[in-house]
C-alpha positions as CSV (number, residue, x, y, z in Angstrom):
1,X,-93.8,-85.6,-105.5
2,X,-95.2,-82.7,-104.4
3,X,-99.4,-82.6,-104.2
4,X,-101.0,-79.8,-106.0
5,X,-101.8,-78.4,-102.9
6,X,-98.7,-77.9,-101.7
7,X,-97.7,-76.2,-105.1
8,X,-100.7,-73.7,-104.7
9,X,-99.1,-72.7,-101.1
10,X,-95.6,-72.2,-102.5
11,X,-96.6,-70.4,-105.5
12,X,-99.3,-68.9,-104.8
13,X,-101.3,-66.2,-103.3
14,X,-100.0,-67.9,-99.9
15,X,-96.6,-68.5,-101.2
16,X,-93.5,-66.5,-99.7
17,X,-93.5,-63.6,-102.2
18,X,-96.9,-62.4,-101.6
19,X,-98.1,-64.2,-98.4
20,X,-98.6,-60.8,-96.6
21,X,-99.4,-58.8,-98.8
22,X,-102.6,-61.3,-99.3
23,X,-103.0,-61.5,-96.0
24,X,-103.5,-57.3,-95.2
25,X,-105.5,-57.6,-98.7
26,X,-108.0,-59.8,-97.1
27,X,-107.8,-58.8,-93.7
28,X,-108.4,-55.0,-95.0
29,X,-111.5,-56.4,-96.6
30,X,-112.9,-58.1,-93.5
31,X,-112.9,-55.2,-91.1
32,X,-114.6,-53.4,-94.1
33,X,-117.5,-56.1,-94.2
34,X,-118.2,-56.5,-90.6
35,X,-118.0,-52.7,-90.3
36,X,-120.7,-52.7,-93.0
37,X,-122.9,-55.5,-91.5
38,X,-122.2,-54.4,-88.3
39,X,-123.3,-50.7,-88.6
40,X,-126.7,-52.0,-90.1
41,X,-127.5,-53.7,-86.2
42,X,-126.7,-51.0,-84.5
43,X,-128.5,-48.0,-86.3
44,X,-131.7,-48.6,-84.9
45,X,-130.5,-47.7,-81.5
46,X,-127.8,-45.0,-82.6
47,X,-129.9,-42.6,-84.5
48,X,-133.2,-42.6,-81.9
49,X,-130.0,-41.8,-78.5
50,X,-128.9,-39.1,-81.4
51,X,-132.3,-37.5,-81.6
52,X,-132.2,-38.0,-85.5
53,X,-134.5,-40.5,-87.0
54,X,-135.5,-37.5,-89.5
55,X,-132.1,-38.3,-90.7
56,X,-131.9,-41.9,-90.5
57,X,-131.3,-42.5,-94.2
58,X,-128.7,-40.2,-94.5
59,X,-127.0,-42.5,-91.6
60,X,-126.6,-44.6,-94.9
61,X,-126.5,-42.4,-97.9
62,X,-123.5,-40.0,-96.6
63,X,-121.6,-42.7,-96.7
64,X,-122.1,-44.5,-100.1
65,X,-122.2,-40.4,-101.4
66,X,-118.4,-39.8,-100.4
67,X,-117.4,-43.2,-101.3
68,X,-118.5,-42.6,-104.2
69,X,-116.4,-39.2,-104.8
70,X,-113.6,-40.6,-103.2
71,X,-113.4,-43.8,-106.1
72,X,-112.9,-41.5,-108.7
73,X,-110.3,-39.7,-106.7
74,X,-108.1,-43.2,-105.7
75,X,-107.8,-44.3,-109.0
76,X,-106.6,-41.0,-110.2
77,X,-104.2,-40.7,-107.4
78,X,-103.2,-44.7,-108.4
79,X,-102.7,-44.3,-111.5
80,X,-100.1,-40.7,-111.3
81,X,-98.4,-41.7,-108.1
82,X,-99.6,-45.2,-107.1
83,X,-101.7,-47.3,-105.1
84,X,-99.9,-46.3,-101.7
85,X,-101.0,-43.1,-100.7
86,X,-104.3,-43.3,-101.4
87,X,-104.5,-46.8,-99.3
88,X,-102.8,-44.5,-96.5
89,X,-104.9,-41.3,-96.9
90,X,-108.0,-43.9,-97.2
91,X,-106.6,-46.0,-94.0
92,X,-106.6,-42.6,-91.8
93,X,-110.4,-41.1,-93.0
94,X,-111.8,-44.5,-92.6
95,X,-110.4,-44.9,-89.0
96,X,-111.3,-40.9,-88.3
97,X,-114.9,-41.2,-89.4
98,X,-115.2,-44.6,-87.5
99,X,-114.2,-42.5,-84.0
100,X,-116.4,-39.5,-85.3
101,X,-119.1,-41.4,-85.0
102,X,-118.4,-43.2,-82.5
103,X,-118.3,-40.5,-80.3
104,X,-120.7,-38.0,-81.8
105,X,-123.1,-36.4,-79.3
106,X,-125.8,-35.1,-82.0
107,X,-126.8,-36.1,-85.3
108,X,-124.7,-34.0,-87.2
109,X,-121.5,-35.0,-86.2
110,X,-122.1,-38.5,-86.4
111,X,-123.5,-37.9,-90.1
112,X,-119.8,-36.4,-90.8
113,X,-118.3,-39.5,-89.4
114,X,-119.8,-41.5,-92.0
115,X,-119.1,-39.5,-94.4
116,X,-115.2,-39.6,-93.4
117,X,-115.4,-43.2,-93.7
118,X,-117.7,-43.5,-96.8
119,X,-114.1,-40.9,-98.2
120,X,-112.1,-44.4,-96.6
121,X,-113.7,-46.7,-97.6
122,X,-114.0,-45.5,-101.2
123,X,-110.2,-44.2,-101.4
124,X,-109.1,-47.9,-100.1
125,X,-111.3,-50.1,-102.5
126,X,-109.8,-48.6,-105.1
127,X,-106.4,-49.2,-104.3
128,X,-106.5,-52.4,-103.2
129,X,-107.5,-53.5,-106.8
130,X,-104.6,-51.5,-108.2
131,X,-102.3,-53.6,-106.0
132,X,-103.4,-56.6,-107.1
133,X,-103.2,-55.6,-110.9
134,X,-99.8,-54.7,-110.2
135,X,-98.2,-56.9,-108.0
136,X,-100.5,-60.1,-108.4
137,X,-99.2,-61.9,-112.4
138,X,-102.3,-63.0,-113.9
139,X,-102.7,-66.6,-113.3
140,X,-103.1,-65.5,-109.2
141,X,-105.9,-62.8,-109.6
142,X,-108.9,-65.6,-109.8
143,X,-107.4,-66.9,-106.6
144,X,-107.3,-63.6,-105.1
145,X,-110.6,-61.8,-106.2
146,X,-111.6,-65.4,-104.6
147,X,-110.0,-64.6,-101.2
148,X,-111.8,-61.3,-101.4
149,X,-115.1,-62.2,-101.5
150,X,-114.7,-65.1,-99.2
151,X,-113.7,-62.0,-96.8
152,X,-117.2,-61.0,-96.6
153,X,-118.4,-64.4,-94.9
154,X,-117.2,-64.2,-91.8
155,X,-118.4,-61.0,-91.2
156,X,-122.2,-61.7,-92.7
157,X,-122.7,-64.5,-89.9
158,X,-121.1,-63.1,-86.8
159,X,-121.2,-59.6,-87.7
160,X,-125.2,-58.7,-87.0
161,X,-124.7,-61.0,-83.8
162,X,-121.5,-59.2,-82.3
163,X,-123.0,-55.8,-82.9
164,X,-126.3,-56.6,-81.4
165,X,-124.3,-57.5,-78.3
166,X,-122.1,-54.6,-78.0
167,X,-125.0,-52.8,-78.3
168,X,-127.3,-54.2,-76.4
169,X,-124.5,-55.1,-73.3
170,X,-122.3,-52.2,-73.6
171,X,-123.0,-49.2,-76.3
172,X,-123.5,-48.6,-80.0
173,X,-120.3,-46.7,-80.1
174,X,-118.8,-49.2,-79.5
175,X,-119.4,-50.6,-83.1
176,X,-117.3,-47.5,-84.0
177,X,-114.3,-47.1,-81.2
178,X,-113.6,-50.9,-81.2
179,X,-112.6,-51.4,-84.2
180,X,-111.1,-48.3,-85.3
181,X,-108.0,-49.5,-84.1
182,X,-107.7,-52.7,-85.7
183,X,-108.3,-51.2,-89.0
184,X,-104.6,-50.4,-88.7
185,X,-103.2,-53.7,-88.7
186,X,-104.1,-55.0,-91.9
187,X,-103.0,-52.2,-94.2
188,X,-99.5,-51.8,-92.1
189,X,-99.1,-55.4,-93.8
190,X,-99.8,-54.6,-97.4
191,X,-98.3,-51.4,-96.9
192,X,-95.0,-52.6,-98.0
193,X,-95.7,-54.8,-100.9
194,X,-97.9,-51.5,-101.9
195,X,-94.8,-49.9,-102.0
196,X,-93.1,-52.0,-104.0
197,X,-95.3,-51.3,-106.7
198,X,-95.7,-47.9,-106.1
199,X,-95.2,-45.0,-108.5
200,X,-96.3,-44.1,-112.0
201,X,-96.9,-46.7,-114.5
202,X,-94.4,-47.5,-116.6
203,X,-96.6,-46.1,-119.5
204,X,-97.5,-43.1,-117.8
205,X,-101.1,-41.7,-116.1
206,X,-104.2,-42.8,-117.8
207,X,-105.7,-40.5,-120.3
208,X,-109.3,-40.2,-118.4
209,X,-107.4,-37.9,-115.6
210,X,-109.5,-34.7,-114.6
211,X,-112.6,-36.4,-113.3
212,X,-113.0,-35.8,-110.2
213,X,-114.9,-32.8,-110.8
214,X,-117.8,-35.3,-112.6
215,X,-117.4,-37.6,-109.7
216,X,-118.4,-34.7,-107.2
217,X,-121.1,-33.4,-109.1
218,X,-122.4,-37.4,-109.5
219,X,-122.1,-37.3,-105.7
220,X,-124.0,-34.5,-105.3
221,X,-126.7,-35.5,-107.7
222,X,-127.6,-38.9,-106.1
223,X,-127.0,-37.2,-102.7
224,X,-130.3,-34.8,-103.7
225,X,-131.8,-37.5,-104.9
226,X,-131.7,-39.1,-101.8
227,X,-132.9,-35.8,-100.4
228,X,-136.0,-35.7,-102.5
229,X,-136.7,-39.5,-101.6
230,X,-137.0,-38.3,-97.7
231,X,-139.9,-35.6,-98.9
232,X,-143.3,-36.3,-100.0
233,X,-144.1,-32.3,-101.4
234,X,-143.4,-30.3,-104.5
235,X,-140.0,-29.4,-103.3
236,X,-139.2,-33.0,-103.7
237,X,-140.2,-33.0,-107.5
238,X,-137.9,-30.3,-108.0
239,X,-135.4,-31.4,-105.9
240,X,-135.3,-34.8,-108.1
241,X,-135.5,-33.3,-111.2
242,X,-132.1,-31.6,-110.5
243,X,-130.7,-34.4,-109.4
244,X,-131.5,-36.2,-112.4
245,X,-130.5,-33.8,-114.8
246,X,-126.7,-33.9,-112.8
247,X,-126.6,-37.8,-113.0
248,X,-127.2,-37.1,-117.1
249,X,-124.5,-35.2,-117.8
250,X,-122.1,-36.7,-115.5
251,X,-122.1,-40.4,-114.9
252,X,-120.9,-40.9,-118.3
253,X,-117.6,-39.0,-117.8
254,X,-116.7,-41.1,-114.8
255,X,-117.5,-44.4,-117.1
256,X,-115.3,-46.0,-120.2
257,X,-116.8,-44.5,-123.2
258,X,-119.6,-46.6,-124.7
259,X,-120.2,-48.2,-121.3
260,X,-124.3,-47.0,-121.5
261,X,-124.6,-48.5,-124.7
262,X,-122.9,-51.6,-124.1
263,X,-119.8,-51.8,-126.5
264,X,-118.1,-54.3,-126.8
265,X,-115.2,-55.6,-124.5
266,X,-114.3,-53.0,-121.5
267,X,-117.2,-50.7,-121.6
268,X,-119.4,-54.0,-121.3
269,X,-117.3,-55.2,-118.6
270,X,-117.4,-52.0,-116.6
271,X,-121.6,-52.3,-117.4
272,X,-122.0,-55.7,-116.2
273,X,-120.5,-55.0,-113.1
274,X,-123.4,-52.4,-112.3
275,X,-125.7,-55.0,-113.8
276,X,-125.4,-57.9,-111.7
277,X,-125.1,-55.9,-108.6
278,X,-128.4,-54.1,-109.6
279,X,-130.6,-57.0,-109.8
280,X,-129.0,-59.0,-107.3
281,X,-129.1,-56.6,-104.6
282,X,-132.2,-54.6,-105.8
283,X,-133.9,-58.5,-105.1
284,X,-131.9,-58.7,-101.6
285,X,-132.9,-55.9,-100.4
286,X,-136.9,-57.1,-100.0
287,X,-136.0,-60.7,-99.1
288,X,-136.2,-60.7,-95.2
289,X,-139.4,-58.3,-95.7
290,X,-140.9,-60.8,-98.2
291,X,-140.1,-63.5,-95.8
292,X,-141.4,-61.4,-92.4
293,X,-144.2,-60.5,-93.9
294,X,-145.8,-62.7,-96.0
295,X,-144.9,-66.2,-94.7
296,X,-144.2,-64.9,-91.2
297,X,-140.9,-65.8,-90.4
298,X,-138.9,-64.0,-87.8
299,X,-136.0,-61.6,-88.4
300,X,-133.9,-63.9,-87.3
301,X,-134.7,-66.5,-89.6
302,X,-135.1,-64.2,-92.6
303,X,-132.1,-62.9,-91.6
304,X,-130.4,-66.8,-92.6
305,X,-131.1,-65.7,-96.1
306,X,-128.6,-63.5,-96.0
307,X,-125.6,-65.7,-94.7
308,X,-126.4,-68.5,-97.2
309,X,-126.5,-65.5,-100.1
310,X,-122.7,-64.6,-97.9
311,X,-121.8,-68.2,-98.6
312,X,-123.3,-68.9,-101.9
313,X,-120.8,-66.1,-103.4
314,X,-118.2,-67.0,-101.9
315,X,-118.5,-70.6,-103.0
316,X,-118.7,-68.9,-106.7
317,X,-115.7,-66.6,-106.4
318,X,-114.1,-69.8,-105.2
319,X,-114.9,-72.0,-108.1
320,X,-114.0,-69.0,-110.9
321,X,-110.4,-69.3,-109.5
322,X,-109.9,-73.0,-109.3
323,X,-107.3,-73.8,-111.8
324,X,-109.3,-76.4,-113.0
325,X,-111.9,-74.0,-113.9
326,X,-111.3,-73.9,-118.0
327,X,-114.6,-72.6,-119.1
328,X,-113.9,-68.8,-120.8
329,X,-114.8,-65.9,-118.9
330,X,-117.8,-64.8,-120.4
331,X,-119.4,-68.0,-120.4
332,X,-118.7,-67.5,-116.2
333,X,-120.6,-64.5,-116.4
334,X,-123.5,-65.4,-118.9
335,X,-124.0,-68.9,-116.4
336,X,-123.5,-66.6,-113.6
337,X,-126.7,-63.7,-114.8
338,X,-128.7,-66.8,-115.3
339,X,-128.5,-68.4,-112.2
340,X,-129.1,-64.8,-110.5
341,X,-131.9,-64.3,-113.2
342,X,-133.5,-68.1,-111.9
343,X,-132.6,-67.7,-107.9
344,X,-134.9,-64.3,-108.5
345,X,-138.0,-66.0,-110.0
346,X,-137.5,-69.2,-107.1
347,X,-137.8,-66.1,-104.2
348,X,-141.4,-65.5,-105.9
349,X,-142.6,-69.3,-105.2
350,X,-142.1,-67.9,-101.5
351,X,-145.1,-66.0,-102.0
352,X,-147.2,-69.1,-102.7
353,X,-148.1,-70.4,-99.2
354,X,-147.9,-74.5,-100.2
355,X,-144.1,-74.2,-101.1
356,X,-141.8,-74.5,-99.0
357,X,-139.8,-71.2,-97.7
358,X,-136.4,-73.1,-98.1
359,X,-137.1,-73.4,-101.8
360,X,-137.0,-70.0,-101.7
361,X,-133.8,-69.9,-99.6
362,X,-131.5,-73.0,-101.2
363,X,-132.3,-70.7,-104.9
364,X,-131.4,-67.2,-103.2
365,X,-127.7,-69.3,-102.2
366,X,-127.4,-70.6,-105.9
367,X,-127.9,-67.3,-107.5
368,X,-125.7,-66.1,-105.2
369,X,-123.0,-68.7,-106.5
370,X,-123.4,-67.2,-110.1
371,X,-122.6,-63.7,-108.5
372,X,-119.8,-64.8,-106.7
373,X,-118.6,-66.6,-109.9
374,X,-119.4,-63.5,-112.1
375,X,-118.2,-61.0,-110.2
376,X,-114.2,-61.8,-110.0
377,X,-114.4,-63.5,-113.2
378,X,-115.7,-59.3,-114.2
379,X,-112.5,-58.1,-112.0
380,X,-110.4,-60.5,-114.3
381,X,-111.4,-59.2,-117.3
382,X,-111.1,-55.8,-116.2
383,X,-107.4,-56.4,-115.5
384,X,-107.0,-58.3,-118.7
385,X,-108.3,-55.3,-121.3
386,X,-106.6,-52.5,-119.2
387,X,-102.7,-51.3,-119.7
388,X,-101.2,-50.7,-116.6
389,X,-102.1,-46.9,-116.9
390,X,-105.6,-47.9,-116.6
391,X,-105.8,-49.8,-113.6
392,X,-106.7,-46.9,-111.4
393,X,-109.9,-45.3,-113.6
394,X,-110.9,-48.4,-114.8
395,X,-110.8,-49.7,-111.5
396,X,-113.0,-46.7,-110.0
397,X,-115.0,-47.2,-112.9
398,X,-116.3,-50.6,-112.0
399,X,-116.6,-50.0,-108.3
400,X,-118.8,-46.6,-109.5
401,X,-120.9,-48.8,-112.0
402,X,-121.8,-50.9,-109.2
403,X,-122.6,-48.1,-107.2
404,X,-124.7,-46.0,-109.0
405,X,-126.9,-49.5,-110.4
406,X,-127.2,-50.4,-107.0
407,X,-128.7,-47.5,-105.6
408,X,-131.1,-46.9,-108.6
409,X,-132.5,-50.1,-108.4
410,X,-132.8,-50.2,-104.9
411,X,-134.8,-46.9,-105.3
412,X,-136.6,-48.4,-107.8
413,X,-137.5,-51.3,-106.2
414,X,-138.4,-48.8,-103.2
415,X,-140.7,-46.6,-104.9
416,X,-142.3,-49.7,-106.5
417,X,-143.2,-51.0,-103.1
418,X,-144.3,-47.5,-101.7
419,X,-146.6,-47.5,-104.4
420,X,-148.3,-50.8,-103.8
421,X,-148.9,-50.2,-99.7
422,X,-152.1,-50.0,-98.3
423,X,-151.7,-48.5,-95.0
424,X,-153.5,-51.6,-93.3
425,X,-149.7,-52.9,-91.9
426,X,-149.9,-54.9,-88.7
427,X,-148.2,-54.6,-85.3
428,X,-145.0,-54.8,-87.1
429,X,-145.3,-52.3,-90.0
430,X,-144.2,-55.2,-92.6
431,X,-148.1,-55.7,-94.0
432,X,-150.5,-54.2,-95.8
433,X,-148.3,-54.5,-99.1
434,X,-150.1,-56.3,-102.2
435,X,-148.9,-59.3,-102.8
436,X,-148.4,-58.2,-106.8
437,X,-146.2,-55.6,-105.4
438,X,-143.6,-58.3,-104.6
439,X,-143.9,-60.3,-108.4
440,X,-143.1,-56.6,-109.8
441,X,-140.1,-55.9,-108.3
442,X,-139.0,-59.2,-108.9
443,X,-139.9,-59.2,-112.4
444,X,-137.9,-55.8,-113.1
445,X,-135.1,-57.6,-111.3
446,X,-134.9,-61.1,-113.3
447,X,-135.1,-59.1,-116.5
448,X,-132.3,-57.1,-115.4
449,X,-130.8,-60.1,-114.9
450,X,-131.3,-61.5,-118.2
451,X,-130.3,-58.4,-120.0
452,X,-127.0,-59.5,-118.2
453,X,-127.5,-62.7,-120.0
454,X,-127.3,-61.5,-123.0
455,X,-124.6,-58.8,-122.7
456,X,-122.3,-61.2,-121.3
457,X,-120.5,-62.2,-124.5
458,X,-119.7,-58.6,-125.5
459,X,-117.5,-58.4,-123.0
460,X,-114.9,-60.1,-125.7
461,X,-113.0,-57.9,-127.9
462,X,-113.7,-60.5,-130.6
463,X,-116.5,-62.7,-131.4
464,X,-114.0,-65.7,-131.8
């Protein structure tokens, strides 16, 4: 008799029919991540040899600004011609950008290498999803969104270390040129599997076409704001206020009507996407600081944080897609929010010098479980309350939800902690923050969290 193991293999996302198709999927994904990680190490030393540490946010921001744009423009492009060219357009910025910068001789240039790859990397996301909706049936997309995320783990543990040495035995660029080339090799094995789902759907484009225009001026609005962030004067305050006003008007084009006031089913899905990721990463973004600076741990070992948070998700994106997982979607999500909501009050006790940092750390891997286990079980539902049409904008949709929620509440969190520093930091710039400061940011964080909570059930179209 044949184990269920065995079955999984032959039927599943491992099995004959779509064995290398999952294989470029994840393999696509993993130079993404280590890129990501990787860039991080290296930027300290980039920007200074590039004479632009006036710039160094922007290092960052470019590329999150175009990927953002180019979202919106992938799922448009999926959705009237299919996922294929935009995986190939996305495929060549992505590899351009990465040997822009890594051969830029001056700020500038290497800022418009990032931005060719934020275009990438935003233009491949997108497609990717839409090949899955199409040519995954829907008892394999737990098992897939799974393989996804577990992508990422690799890359969070070996990524910082294999940057640091390129760049510290060789050259930064080197972050850039190396891989630029393998980028190539995973996509020219989903490349043909994206073909065979290529095309229009069978329903025709989605109705939310046109939006591209919305998407730039989101782009441009958040790049300002960004902008105005950098500046401490009166031109900043303007500067913002524009940016603000453009984020008004058109983030709600680029989103599933009713998505801001939470209705029920899609729009909630789309919402709780950008939920999740807000607190979650709004929280990791001050961890290693927290843990540097007040209970002196190195970077290094602040840094472990991190890869347990990598592992934690991908332990949760596991479980969601075990077929012995029976518990109902939202009920994933609603456990997942809570666990995220409790892992951010446990990174608080870290504060209080008798308990112990792991505390801190084993609760920052379990809410990291409820993400993972949230997260695809969100990608699911998206699937499951979208025609075929729709897989391309609702698709964008999510990936721009979690976008824009992550960057506001990192700023948040940001100019929460500007606002709480004294000035009296030691050698290594990390003190001279009140200790309140900290049990603010996480407070705004777990009740983010918790409003998660609650939404989670009105991401079903009934209340049965």
């Amino acid at each position: 008799m044949t184990s269920e193991p065995e079955r999984d293999i032959a039927t599943g996302i491992l099995g004959p029919a779509h064995r290398r198709l999952s294989i470029g999927i994840v393999a696509t994904v993993v130079f993404i991540a280590f890129e990501s990680m990787a860039v991080a190490t290296a930027m300290p030393t980039a920007v200074p040899e590039l004479d632009g540490m006036a710039l160094y946010a922007f290092a960052f921001s470019s590329f999150f600004t175009t990927s953002l744009f180019a979202m919106v423009v992938s799922g448009e492009l999926c959705d009237r011609q299919g996922p294929r060219l935009p995986l190939i357009l996305g495929t060549a910025s992505f590899t351009v950008g990465l040997l822009l910068a890594g051969t830029a001789q001056s700020m500038l240039p290497f800022l418009a290498g990032r931005a060719t790859q934020g275009l990438g990397g935003g233009l491949v996301i997108v497609a990717l999803y839409v090949v899955v909706g199409r040519a995954y049936p829907e008892r394999m997309r737990p098992k897939i969104f799974a393989a996804m995320s577990a992508a990422w783990v690799v890359p969070s543990i070996v990524g910082p270390l294999v940057a640091g040495l390129l760049t510290d035995e060789l050259s930064w660029r080197w972050v850039f040129l190396g891989i630029a080339p393998l980028v190539l090799i995973p996509v020219a094995l989903a490349l043909p599997s994206a073909r065979a789902v290529d095309g229009p759907p069978p329903g025709g484009p989605s109705d939310r076409a046109g939006r591209k225009r919305f998407a730039l001026a989101t782009a441009l609005g958040m790049g300002l704001l960004q902008y105005a962030g950098s500046r401490a004067d009166a031109i900043a305050i303007g500067v913002a206020a524009v940016a603000l006003v453009a984020l008004a008007l058109n983030v709600p084009k680029l989103l599933p009507p009713g998505t801001m006031v939470l209705r029920r089913g899609l729009p909630t899905v789309v919402a709780m996407r950008g939920i999740l990721a807000g607190a979650f990463f709004g929280t990791e973004a001050f961890l290693p600081l927290l843990l540097v600076a007040e209970r002196g741990l190195s970077s290094t070992l602040a840094g472990l944080s991190l890869t347990g948070g990598a592992l934690g998700w991908a332990s949760g994106s596991w479980y969601q897609g075990r077929t012995k997982t029976v518990a109902p979607r939202y009920l994933l999500v609603r456990v997942g929010c809570l666990l995220v909501a409790a892992a951010i009050a446990a990174v608080g006790l870290a504060l209080i010098p008798s308990v112990p940092v792991v505390v801190s750390v084993l609760a920052w891997t379990v809410g990291a479980f409820g993400m993972g286990m949230s997260m695809a079980s969100i990608s699911v539902l998206l699937f499951q309350l979208s025609s075929v049409g729709d897989h391309g904008a609702n698709s964008a949709a999510m990936q721009v939800s979690d976008a824009l929620f992550s960057a506001t509440f990192v700023g948040l969190a940001g100019t929460i902690f500007g606002s709480g520093h004294g000035g009296a930091g030691d050698s290594t710039g990390v003190a001279g923050v009140d200790t309140w400061i900290y049990l603010v940011i996480l407070a705004v964080m777990a009740g983010l969290a918790l409003v998660g909570a609650w939404a989670a059930g009105r991401v079903r179209v009934t209340t049965a």
